[in-house]
N, C-alpha and C positions, 0 to 999 in steps of 0.2 A: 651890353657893352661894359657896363660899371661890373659885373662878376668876371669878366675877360679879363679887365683890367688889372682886377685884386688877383689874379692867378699869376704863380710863377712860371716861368719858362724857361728847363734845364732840359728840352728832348734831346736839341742839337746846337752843333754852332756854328747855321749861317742863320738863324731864325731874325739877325738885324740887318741893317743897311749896310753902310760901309762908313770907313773910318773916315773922320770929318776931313782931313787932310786930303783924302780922295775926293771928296765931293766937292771941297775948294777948288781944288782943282780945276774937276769940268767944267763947274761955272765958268772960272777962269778960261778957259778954252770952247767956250761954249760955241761963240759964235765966229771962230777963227775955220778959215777953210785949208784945207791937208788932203793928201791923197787919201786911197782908200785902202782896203784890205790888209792893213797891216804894212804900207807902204810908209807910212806918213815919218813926219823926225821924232813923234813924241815916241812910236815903237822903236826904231833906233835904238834913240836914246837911251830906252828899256833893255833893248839886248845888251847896251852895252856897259852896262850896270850890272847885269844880273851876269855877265860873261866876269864883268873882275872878280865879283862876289864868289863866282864858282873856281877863280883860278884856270878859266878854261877858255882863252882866247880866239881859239877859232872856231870856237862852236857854232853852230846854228839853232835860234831859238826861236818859236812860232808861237804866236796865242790864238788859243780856243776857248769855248765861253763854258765848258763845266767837264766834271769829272768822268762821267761816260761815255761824255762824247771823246773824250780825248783819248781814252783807254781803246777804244771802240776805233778808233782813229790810226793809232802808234802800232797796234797789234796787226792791225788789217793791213798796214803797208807794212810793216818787217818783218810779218812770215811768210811763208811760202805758202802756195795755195794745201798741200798737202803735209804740212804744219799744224803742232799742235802749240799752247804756254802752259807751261807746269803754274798750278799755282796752291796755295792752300786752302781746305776746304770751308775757312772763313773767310776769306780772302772777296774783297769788293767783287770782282768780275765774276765768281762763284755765287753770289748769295742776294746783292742788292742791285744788280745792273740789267734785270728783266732776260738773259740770255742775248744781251749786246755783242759779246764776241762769239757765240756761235753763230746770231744772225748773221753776221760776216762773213760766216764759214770755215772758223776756224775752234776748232773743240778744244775747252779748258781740262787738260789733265790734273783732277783733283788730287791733292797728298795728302795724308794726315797733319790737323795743325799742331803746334804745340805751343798751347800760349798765345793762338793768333799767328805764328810763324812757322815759315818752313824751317825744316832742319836738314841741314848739306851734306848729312851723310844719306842723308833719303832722298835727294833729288841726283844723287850722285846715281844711288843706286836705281833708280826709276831710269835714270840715262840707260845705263849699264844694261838692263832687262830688257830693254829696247830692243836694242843693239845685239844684244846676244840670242833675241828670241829669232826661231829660223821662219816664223814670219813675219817676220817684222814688212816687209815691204806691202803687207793687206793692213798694217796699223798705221793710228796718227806718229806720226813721225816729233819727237819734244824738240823746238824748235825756239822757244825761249821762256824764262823764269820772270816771272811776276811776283814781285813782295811791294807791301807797300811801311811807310815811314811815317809817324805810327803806321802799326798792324790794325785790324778792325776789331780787336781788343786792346787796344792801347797798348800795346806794348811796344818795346823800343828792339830793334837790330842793334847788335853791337859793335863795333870795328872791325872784331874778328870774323864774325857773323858774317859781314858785307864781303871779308875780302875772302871766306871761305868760298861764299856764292861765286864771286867774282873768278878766281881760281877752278872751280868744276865747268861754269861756260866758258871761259875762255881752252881751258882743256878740248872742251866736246863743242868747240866753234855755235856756240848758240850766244844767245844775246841777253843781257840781265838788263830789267825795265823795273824803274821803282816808282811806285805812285806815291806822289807827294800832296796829296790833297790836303792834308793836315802838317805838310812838312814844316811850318811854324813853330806848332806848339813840340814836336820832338825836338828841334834846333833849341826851342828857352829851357827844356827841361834838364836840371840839373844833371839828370842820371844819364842825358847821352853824352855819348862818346865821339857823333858820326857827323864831320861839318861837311858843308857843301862841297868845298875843294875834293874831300872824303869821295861826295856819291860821285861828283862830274870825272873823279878817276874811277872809279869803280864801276860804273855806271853803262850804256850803250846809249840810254836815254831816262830819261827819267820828268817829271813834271813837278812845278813850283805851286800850288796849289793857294789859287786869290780867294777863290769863292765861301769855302771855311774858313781863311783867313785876312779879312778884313777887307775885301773886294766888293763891290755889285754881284760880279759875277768875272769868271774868267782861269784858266788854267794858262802856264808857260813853258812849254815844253821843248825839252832840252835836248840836244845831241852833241855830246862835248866835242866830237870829232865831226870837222865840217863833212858837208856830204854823204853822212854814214847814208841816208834814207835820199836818194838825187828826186827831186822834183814831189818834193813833200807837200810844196805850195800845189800843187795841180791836187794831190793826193787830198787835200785837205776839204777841195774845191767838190771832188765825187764824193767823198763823205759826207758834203751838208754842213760843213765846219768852218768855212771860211767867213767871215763877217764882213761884209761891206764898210762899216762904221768901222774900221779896226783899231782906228786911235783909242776909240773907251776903254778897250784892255790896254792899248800903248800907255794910256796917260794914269789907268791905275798901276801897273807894273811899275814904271817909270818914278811914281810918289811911293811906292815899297819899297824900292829899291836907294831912294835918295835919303842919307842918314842914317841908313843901317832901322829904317821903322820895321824892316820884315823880320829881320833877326831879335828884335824888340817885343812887337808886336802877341806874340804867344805868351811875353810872362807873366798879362794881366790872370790869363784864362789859368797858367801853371799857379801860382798864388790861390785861386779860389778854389781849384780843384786840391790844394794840398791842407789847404784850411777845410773841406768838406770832408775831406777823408779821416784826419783827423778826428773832427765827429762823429764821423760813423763807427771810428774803433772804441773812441769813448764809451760811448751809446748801447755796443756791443751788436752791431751790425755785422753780417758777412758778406765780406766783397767778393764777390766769383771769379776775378782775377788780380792778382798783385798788377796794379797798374799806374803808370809814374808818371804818363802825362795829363791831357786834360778829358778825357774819359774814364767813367767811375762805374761800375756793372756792381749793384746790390742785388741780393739773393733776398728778395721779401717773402712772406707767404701771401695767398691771392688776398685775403684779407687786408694783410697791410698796403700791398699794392694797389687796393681797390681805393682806401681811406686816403693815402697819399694822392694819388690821379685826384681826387677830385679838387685840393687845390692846389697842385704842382703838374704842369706838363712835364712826363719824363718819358723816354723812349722802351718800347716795350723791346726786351733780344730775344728772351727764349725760354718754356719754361723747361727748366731741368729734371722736374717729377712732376705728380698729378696735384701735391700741395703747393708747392714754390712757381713762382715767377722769376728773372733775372732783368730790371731794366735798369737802364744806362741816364744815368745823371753826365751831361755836358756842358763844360764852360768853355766863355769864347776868349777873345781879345776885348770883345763891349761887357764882360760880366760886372754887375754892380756889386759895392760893396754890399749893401742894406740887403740887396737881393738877397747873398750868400746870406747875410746874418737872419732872414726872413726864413730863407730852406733848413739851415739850423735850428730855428727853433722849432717848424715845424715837426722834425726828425725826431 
């Protein structure tokens, strides 16, 4: 227990509770009765906070309790059964989501990444070779574009970027879907460019991500135009998605949403990730990707990755050759200072 404790923990950032302010909350609401499945005023409430927030007033917005499910959820009702999603071959639904969307029955069209992100002249042209091949009618048919906000190398889409995306689906009538599971810490980070009014225009849907971001648990997902997806609540219901209790995502949404804490919330994490990195260029470490928000991918040798694991939990990505390892150092919205000054000195 006492050597657990002395250990740091930078794998990921949902590894704490949630922010005290949520948890107030509940209590608060603890023993007060509401309807259920997301019925209730505290969810409301929530939509309708998180509707000004996006500048997008008749949206429709649904909570679901994590990142897989939701992906797993969004994709399975807005494609078509003989439908495919472009997405890139880092990309969450490619790599970390057990084959969630093709259990669905709907196959991930992998692209090359670059940086963690697709590039729009290559999902333009994967459209284009579709379409132009003369059989296309025995293949997956690309039915819509998966990016997410961070990328799953931290990296950030840029305005241009989203509205290039945005520009080739609406051309080729498919649908652009952004997972926002970490969409906190891209919004604190100095170097984006891309606010919410941004994705809910640009967007078909997209999801507000609590679970990484200072939540129990829970995703909010968004369809800036009412109706796009009709009878999404049923849809939700055959997926295994819909929650009984639906107020506890209502009433944490609801405390994100109240004071602008979601738009806040990321620049604890942005701060210690920028102080970390800092030291590692000191130090003369190599980063394996220029990364600007609050993930950090070092290139150690097994050696040094082995002497670090033992007193820092970090997340293992990949190794790049037979000497290197690359793992990911993560700060959240609960990162401590001392922490950070503790991983430093370690380093």
């Amino acid at each position: 227990m006492n050597e657990k404790a002395d250990r740091l923990f930078f794998a990921s950032d949902y590894m704490e509770g949630a922010h005290p302010a949520i948890l107030q909350r509940l209590v608060e609401t603890n023993l007060l009765h509401s309807a259920g499945y997301g019925l209730d005023e505290f969810s409301e409430s929530a939509r309708e906070k998180i509707r000004k927030a996006c500048g997008a007033p008749e949206a429709d917005i649904f909570f679901l309790a994590g990142g897989t499910q939701t992906n797993a959820t969004v994709l399975g009702t807005m494609l078509r059964p003989y439908q495919g999603v472009i997405a890139a071959s880092s990309g969450h639904i490619c790599a970390h989501e057990a084959g969630a969307v093709e259990f669905g029955g709907h196959k991930v069209l992998e692209l090359p990444q670059r940086q963690g992100k697709l590039v729009p002249e290559e999902v333009e042209k994967c459209i284009h070779a579709y379409r132009e091949d003369k059989n296309h009618e025995h293949m997956v048919m690309p039915g819509m574009v998966y990016i997410s906000q961070p990328s799953e190398y931290g990296t950030l889409y840029s305005l241009e970027e989203l509205e290039a995306l945005h520009r080739i689906c609406k051309a080729n009538e498919m649908a652009l879907y952004l997972d926002g599971a970490r969409l906190a810490y891209a919004l604190a980070c100095p170097d984006n460019d891309v606010t919410l009014p941004d994705i809910a225009r640009l967007c078909d849907a997209f999801y507000i991500g609590g679970t990484k971001c200072g939540a129990l648990f829970g995703e909010a997902v968004v369809f800036p135009k009412h109706n796009t997806v009709p009878h999404f609540f049923t849809m939700m219901k055959q997926h295994g998605a819909l929650l009984a209790k639906g107020r506890i995502n209502g009433i944490q949404f609801d405390t994100l949403f109240t004071d602008d804490l979601y738009m806040k919330i990321g620049k604890t994490a942005i701060r210690a990730a920028d102080r970390i990195r800092e030291a590692l260029s000191e130090k003369g470490y190599q980063l394996a990707f220029d990364t600007p928000a609050n993930q950090i991918f070092i290139v150690l040798s097994r050696e040094q990755a082995d002497a670090l694991s033992e007193q820092i939990e970090l997340a293992f990505w990949e190794n790049p050759d037979e000497e290197h390892s690359i793992l990911r150092i993560a700060t959240s919205w609960a990162t401590q200072q001392e922490d950070v000054d503790r991983l430093i000195s370690l380093l």
